[in-house]
N, C-alpha and C positions, 0 to 999 in steps of 0.2 A: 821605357827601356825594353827593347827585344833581348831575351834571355836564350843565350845560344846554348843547346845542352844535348853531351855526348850520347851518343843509341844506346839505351843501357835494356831490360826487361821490358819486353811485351806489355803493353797495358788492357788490349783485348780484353782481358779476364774481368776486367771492370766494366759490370753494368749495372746500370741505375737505372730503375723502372718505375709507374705510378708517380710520378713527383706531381704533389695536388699540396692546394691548401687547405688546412682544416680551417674555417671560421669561426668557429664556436668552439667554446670547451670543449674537451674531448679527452681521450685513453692516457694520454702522457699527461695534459697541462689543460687546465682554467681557463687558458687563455691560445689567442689563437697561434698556429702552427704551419710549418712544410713539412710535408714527409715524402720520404720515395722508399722503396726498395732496393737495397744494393746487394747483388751475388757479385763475391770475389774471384771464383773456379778454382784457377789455379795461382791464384794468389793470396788464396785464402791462410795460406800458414808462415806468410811474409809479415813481419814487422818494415817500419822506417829505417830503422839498423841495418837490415841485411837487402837493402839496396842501395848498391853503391851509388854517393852521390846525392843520393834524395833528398836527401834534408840540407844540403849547402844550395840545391838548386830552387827548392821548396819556399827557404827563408829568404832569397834573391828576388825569387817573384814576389813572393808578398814578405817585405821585411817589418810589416807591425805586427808579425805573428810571433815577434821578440816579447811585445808585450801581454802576450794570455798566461793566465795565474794557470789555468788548467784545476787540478785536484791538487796542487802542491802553496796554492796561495800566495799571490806576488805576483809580481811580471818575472816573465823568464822559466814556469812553471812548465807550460806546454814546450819549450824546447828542451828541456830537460827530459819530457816524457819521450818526441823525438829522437831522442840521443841513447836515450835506453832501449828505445824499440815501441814503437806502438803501433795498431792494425790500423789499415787503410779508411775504413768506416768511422774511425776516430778524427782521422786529420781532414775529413771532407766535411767532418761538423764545424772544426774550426774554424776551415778556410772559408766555407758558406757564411756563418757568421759573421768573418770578421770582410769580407766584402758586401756585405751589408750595411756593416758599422763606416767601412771608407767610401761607400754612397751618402752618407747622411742618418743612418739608421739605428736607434739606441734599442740592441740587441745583445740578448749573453746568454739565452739558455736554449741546452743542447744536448742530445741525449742521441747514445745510441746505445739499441736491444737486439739481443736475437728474435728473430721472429718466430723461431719454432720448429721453421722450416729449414732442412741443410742447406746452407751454404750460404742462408740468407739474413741482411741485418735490417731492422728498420732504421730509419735515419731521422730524427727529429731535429728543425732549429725553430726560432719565434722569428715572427717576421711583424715589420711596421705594416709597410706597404705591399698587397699581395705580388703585384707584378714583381718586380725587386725581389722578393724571397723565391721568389718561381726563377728568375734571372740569376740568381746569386748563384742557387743550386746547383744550375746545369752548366755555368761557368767553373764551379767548383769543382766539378768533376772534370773540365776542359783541360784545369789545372794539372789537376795531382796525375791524369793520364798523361800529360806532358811531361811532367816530372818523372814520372816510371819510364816512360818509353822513351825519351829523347827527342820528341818532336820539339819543334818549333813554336813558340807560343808569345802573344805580346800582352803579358800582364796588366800595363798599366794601359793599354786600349782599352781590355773587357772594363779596370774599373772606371775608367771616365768614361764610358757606354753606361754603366748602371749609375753614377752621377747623375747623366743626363736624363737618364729613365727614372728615377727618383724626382729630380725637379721638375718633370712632367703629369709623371700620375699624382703628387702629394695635393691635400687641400690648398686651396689659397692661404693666403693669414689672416682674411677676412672670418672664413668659414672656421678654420682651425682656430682662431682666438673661440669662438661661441663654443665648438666642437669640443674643445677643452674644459670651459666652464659648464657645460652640460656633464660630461664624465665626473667631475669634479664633485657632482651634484647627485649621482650616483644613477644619473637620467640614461636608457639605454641610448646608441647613435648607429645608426644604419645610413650605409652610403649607396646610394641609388642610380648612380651613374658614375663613369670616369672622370666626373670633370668637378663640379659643386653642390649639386644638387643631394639633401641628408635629409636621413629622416630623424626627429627625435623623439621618444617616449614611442609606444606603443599602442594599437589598437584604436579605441575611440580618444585618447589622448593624447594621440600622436600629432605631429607639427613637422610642419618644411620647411627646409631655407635651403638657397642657394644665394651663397654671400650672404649681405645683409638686405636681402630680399627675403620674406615671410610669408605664410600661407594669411598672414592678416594685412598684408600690402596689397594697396587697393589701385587697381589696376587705371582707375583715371586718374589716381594720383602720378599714376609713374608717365602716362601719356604726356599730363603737364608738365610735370620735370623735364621731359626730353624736349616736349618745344619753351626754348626759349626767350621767344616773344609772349609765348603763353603764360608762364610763367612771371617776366614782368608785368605784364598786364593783371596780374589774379595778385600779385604784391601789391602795386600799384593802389589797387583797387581798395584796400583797408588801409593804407597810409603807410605804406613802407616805403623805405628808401628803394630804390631802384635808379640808375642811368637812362637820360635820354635815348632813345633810338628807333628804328623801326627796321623790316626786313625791304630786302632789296632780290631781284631777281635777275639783273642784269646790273653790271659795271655802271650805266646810267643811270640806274636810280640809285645805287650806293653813292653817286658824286652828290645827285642831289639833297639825298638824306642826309649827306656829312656837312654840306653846304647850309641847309637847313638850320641842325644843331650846333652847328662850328666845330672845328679842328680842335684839340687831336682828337683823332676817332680808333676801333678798334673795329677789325673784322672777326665773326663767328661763325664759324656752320651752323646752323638752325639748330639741328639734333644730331653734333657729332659729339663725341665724351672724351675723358683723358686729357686735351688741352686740342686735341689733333682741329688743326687747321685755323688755329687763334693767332691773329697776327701779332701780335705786339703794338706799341704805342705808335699811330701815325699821322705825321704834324701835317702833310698835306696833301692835295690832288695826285703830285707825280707819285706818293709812298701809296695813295692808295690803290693807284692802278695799277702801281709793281706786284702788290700782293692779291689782287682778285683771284688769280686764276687759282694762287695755293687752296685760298679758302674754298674756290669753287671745287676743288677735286674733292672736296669731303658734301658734297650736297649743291640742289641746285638753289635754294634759298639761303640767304644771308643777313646776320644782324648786324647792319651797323649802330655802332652806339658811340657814347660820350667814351673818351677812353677816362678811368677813375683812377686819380692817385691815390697810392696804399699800400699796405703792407697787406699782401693773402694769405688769408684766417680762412680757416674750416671749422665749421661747430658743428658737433652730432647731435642730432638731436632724435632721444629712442622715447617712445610713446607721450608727446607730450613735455620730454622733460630735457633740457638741458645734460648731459651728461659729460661732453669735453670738448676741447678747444684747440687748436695748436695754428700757429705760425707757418706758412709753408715757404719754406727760402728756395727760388729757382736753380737748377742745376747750373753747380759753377766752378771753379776752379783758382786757388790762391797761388798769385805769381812769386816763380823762386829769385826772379831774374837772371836766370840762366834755359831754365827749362821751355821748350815753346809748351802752346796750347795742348797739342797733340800727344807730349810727353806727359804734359801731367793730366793730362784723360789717362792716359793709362796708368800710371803712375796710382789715382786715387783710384783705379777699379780692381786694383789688389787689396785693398779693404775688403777682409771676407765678410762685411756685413752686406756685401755689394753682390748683389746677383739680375740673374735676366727673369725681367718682366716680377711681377708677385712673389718670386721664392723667397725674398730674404727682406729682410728689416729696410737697407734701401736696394735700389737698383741702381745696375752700372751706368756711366756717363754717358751720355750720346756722342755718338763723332760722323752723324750720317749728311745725308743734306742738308736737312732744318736747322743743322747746326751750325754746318758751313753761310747760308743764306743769312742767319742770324747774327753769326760773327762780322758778315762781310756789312749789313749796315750801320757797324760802328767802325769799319774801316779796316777790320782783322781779318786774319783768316787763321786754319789750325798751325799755321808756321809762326806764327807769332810769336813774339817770348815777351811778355808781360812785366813790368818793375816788379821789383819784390814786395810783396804784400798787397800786390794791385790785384781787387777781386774782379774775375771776369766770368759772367752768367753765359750756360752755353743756350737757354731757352727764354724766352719771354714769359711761358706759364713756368707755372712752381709746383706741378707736378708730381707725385711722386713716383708717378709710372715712367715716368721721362727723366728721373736722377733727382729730381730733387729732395730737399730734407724737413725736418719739421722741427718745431717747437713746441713744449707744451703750454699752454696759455691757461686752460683752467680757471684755475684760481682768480684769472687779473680781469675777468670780464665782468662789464659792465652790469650790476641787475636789468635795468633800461633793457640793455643788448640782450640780455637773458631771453628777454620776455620778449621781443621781437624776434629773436630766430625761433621760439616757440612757434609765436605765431606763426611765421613764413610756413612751418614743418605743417600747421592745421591747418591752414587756409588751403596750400596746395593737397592735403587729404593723403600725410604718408606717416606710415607707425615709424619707418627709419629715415632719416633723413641727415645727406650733408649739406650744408647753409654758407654758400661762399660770400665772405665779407671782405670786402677792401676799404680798411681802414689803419688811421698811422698807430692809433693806439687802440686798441680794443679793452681798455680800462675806461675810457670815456664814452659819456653815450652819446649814437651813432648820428645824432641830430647835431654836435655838436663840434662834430668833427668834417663835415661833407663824405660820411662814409654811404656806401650802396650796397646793396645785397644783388650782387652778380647772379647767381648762379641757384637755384636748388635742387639738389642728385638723390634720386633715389639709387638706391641699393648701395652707398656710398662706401669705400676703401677705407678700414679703419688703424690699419697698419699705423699710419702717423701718430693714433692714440695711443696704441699698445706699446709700439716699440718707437717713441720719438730720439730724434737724433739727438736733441738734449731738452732736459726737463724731467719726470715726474711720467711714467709711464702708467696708462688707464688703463686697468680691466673694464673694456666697456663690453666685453663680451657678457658680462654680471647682468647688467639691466637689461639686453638685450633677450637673456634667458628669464631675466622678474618677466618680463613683457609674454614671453610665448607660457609661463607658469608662475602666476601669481600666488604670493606664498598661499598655503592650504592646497596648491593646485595639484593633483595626479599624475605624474606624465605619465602612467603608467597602466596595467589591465591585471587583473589576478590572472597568472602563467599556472595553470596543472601540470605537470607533465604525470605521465603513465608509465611504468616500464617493468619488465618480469619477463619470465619465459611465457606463459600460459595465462588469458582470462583479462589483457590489454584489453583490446576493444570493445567486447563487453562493459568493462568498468566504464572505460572513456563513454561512451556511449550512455551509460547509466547516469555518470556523473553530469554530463551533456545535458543528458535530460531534466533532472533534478534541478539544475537551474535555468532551464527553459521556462522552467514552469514558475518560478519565479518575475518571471517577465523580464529576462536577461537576454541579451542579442548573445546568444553562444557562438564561437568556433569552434571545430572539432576537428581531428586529424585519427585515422582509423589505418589496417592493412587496406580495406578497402576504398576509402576516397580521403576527398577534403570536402566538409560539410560546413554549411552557414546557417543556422539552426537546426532545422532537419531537412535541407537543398543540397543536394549535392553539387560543388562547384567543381571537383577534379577528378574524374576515376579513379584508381590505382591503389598501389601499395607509397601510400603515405605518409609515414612514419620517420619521415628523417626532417633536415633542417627545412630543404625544398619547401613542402607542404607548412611547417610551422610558418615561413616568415610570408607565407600566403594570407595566414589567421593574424599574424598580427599588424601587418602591412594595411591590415581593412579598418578603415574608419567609423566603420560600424560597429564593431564588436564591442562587446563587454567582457566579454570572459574566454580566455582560450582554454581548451581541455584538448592535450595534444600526447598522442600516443607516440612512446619515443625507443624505437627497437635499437639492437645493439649494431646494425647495417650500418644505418643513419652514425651513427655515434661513431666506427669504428672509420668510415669510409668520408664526412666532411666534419665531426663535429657536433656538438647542439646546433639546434635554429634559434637560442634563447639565453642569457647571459647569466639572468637569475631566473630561478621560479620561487612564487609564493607557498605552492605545496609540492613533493616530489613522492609520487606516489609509486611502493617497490613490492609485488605481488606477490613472487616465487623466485628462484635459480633451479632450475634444472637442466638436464641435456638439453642444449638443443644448438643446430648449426656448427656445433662442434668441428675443428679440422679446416674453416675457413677463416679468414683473414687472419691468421697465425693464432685463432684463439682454440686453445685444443684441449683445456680442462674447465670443467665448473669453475674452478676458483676464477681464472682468468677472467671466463666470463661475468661474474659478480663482479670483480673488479672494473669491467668496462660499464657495467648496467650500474654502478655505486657512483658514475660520475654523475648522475641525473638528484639523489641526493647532495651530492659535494657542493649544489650549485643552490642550493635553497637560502633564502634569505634568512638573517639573522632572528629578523620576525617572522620566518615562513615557520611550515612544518613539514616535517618528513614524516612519511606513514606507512610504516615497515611491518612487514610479518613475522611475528613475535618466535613463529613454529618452526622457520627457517632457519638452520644457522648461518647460513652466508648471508641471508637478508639483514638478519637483528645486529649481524656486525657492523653494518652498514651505519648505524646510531654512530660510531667515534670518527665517521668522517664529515658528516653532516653538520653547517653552524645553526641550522635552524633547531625548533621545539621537535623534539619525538615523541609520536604517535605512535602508541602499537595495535594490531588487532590480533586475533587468537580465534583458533576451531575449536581448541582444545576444551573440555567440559574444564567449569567453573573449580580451580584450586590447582587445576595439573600443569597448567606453565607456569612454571617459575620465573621466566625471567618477566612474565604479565606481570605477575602479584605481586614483584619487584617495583615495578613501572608506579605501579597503583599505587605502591605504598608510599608513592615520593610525590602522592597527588598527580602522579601523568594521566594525560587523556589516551583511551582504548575503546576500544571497539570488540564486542565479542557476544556469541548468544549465553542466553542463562533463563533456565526455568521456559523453553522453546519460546525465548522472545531475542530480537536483533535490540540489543541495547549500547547504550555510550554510556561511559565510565571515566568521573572526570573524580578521582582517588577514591572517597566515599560512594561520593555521589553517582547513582545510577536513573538512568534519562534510557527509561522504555520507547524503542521505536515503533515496532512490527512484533506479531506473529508472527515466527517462521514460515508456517503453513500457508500464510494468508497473503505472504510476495509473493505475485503471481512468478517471477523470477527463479524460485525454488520449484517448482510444478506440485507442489503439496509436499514438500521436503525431500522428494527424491533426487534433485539434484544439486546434489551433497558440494560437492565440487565448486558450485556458484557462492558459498557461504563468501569464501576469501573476498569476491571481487563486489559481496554486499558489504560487508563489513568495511571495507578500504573504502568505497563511496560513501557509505553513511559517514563517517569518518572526516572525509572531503569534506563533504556539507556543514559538517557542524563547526569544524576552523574555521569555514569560509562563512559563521555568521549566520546561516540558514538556521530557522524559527523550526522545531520539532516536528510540526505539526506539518510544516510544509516537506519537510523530507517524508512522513510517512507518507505523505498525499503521491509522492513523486512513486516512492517505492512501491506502492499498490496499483499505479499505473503504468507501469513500466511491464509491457507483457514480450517475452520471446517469441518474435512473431519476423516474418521476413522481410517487416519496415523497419520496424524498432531494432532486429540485431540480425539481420540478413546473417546467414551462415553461420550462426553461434545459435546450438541448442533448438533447431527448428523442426517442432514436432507438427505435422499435418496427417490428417484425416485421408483415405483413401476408398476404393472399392472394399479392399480385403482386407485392411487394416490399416497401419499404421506406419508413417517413413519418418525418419530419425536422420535430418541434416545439420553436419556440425563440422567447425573447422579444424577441430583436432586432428594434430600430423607428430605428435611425437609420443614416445612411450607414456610421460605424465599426463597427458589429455587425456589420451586413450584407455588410459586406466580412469580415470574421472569418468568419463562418458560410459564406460561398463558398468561399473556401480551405479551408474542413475536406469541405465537399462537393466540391470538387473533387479530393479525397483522399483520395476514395470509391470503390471498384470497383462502379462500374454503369456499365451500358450505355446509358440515360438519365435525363435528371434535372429534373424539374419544378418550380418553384418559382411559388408562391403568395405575394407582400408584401403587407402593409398598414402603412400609417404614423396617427400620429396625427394627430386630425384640426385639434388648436390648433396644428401648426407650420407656418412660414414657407412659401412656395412655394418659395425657394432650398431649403431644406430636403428638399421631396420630389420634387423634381426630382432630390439628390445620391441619395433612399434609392432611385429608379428607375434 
């Protein structure tokens, strides 16, 4: 419907900027996100009420906005909020949602904040699919400016545009069935292209698929699957059933090959898939030289064979083992005796279970040529009208990409058969395999019935198991994931993450190292690169998701230790869904006045998301001396860790910790020790971490403590943490730009990355705990912060 609507206020004033997707947990929500920026101007002190019009024209475009509860609970909540008045930044969360939800999308949460800044709100919804949440948003605003101003607008275009954009970018059902049962399993899923291609689990644990294609599918298995004659032959060959035939390259040898094995015979492209180009049953010379040329447009080689009476069976077979079966019925249509063919094609592709190509449980009927040529050799065509109850097949194959439906069989198959489509799956060398059988009953074994094994598909469409059209629907996506993670299996890498105002990379670095030396393949993520032990593989300022899903994208790694600044977090997200440990240093000034975050609290609240995400077995390892940090404990589900500067009885909330048996980190009697209630686990002399420069550099306690700390959650033997901490020197390899003291003519230069008042005050105290006779200092601050700001670094 085009919604014709009167010129009523300017919508100019409405603009929406930044619209990005967060991928990872992030500021608002766990999970992932869209946001933009909306300034209202001069609409900013307008309600829905006091635009005439708005809300009758509003609910017209999109009328299932009848049904949002809104904050009043129930359907019909958000119109009620309408009807009182609400701000335009509210109804653009709505409408963005709820044209989300009418693509296909199961979506409900929505938020909108000030940002901090006049005039400006941030805009929060959840999105399925990122394209579609990107689409929805700037459609959304397409809308409600139509609505204020009076333009012109075709609502129900945009949402059958994001329908189609939705069944374009979503998984297949092949890949989504697996995708699901990995989530399920609490396995992380990274999608690596637009189309199938996933990653699962992480680091050196991690696994691919695209469809039911594996990173353990063996690539001369799949060559043999696709040739056909190959594949009988290698059946053949251990005593499977298989049909006569051979390939033919020219119409003359297909006569004589058919001639050979006798009538009826079947034609096949060599290596085409899907059914494309299988002719159906042909009784003789004249049938077979009508259909040469079809077969030939899919390749220039062709099998002919015996054609086999049967019913078409597909067995999956996932490593070795039998897992399901189903029935596959050709695309067809039951006569009303009234309706022709053509009517009831369309007629059955209103079944919303019916969609194009892979999207839906089946797919729509055919009505192209193949269908016309197919009807015409039983005498039809799509003008036909059929007796009533008279079944009519629009395809020779059975399909499911081409309309057809399935059964489940499971249960009724033959052991015998069991143990032959095993075989078929191992002979031809494939972890996934579909096993095409024609036979009348698949309860009987296959010797006794005249059945053959047609076909064996790698990477095969499992849709018919999961969602069959009747029967008994399989989770085969279950063994498919036992197969890439055998129970006890990992999918996963211990995640650190870092995050504070001051003393990040340092730690990371530290901790990096400490299990370097354990003989651990590390990743690292620093301001200054991304590292693969101690290699630098990225320059830069690294700290956001970018650089993480670098670290765990690599199949080398064992460990990532990932510096995680409040940039990264504020502007896409985590790069990581859970961590093992989340380690939180300080909150102080810093960056202040940018991305609307303009008090400490704020920022603690954005840096507290890096806790929020810690596993239930993880640990968070917080600074006891901080208030903003130690709050951070009640949003955290992992175990808390605390560490402390404070001398031995003066934090309370440590000796709190202790007394409830929590593990801590703190010096006592000048040794670095872990404190697990009683129990006290001497690491280091203070003096003797080359790290501390003989204890003057006061300031580095915090980012020892928090490491040793690391190490000891993560299992690391005492001895080996001391060994890490006494080799661990501030030097231009080891922590480039943190704390780098060098030798010169006339003395001595003092390079460090301190840029904000807290550093800077840390970095004086170690200099003033210096033996020199004078001491020169050169600052510079950056140049995006506050003027309060570098007035304090002055």
């Amino acid at each position: 419907m085009t919604t014709q609507i009167e010129p009523g206020i300017d919508a100019g004033e409405l603009q929406v900027s930044r619209i990005r997707a967060l991928r990872g947990p992030n500021y608002w929500r766990l999970a992932p996100v869209i946001a933009c920026d909306v300034r209202l101007g001069g609409l900013e002190q307008l309600s829905s009420a006091e635009i005439p019009g708005f809300n009758d024209r509003l609910l017209a475009a999109v009328p299932s906005l009848h049904e949002h509860p809104c904050t009043r609970g129930g359907p019909g909540g958000f119109v009620e909020r309408l009807q009182e008045g609400t701000h335009i930044p509210h109804i653009l969360e709505h409408v963005a949602l709820e044209l989300q939800t009418l693509a296909g999308n199961d979506v409900s949460f929505g938020r909108v904040v000030p940002s901090g800044d006049e005039g400006v709100w941030w805009l929060i919804v959840a999105y399925e699919e990122e394209e579609v949440g990107l689409r929805a948003m700037q459609n959304a605003v397409e809308i409600v400016r139509s609505c204020i101003s009076g333009a012109e607008f075709d609502a129900e275009k945009l949402v059958a545009s994001l329908q189609e954009l939705y069944e374009d970018v979503r998984l297949g059902p092949s890949t989504a069935a697996i995708v699901e049962e990995a989530r399920r399993r609490g396995i992380p899923v990274r999608r690596l292209n637009a189309h199938s291609l996933v990653q699962l689990g992480l680091g050196k644990n991690l696994r691919r698929i695209q469809s039911t294609v594996t990173d353990y599918t063996s690539s001369i298995g799949v060559e043999i699957a696709q040739d056909k004659d190959d594949t009988k032959r290698v059946l053949g060959n251990i005593g499977l059933p298989v049909p006569q035939g051979d390939v033919a390259r020219s119409i003359e040898d297909a006569v004589q090959i058919a001639e050979d094995i006798g009538y009826p015979v079947i034609l096949k492209p060599l290596d085409a898939s899907h059914g494309r180009g299988i002719s159906g049953r042909l009784g003789d010379v004249a049938a077979l030289r009508a259909n040469w040329d079809r077969a030939a447009e899919y390749g220039r080689r062709i099998v002919v064979e015996q054609f086999a009476e049967g019913r078409d069976h597909r067995v999956l077979v996932v490593n070795g083992r039998v897992v399901a079966a189903a029935e596959r019925v050709p695309a067809h249509v039951i006569g009303t005796g009234r309706s022709t063919i053509r009517e009831l094609i369309i007629e059955a592709n209103k079944d919303p279970r019916r969609g194009f190509g892979h999207t839906k449980s089946l797919t729509r009927l055919p009505s192209d040529e193949t269908t016309t040529r197919y009807l015409a050799q039983g005498g039809r065509n799509l003008d036909t009208v059929p007796d009533k109850g008279e079944c009519i097949n629009l395809r020779s194959t059975a399909n499911l990409s081409t309309g057809g439906t399935s059964i489940d069989r499971t249960d009724e198959m033959h052991p015998d058969n069991i143990t032959a489509c095993e075989m078929a799956a191992g002979v031809i060398g494939l972890d996934i395999a579909g096993i095409d059988v024609l036979t009348q009953d698949i309860s009987i074994p296959f010797r006794e019935n005249n059945a053959v094994i047609i076909e064996v598909n790698a990477g095969p469409g499992i849709r018919m198991h999961t969602h069959p059209t009747e029967g008994q629907p399989r989770n085969v996506g279950a063994p498919i994931v036992d197969m890439l993670y055998p129970p006890g299996t990992e999918p996963t890498i211990p995640v650190i993450a870092v995050t504070g105002t001051n003393g990040k990379t340092t730690t990371v670095r530290l901790i990096a190292h400490l299990f370097r030396l354990g003989e651990r393949v590390v990743g690292f993520t620093t301001t200054d690169g991304t590292y693969l032990q101690n290699r630098l593989v990225l320059e830069g300022d690294m700290t956001g998701p970018f650089s993480a899903n670098i670290i765990l994208s690599n199949p080398t790694v064992d460990i990532a230790v990932l510096e995680t600044a409040r940039g990264g977090i504020l502007r896409a997200g985590l790069g990581f869904e859970e961590a093992d440990v989340a380690v939180v240093l300080n909150v102080t000034a810093d960056h202040l006045g940018l991305r609307g975050i303009h008090t400490v609290e704020q920022l603690a609240d954005v840096k507290s998301v890096v806790p929020a995400v810690v596993k239930r077995a993880g640990h968070a390892i917080l600074n006891a001396d901080d208030p903003l940090v130690y709050a951070m404990r009640d949003r955290t589900p992992g175990d808390i860790v605390l560490f402390s500067v404070k001398p031995e009885g003066e934090s309370e909330e440590f000796e709190m910790h202790l007394s409830r048996n929590g593990i801590g980190a703190r010096i006592e009697n000048d040794l670095f020790v872990i404190r697990r209630g009683r129990l006290k686990i001497p690491i280091a002399p203070v003096r003797d971490v080359p790290l501390m420069l003989g204890g003057a550099a006061r300031f580095q306690r915090e980012n020892i403590l928090a490491a040793i700390a690391t190490a000891y959650v993560q299992g690391m033997r005492y001895d080996d943490i001391r060994a890490g901490l006494l080799s661990f020197f501030p030097s231009p390899s080891l922590t480039p730009g943190r704390l780098n003291l060098m030798r010169v003519d006339k003395g001595r230069v003092l390079v460090d990355y301190a840029h904000n008042a807290a550093a800077i005050a840390g970095l004086m105290d170690f200099v003033r705990n210096l033996d020199a006779t004078r001491r020169i200092g050169v600052i510079t601050a950056p140049g995006d912060r506050r003027d309060e700001d570098l007035r304090n670094v002055g």
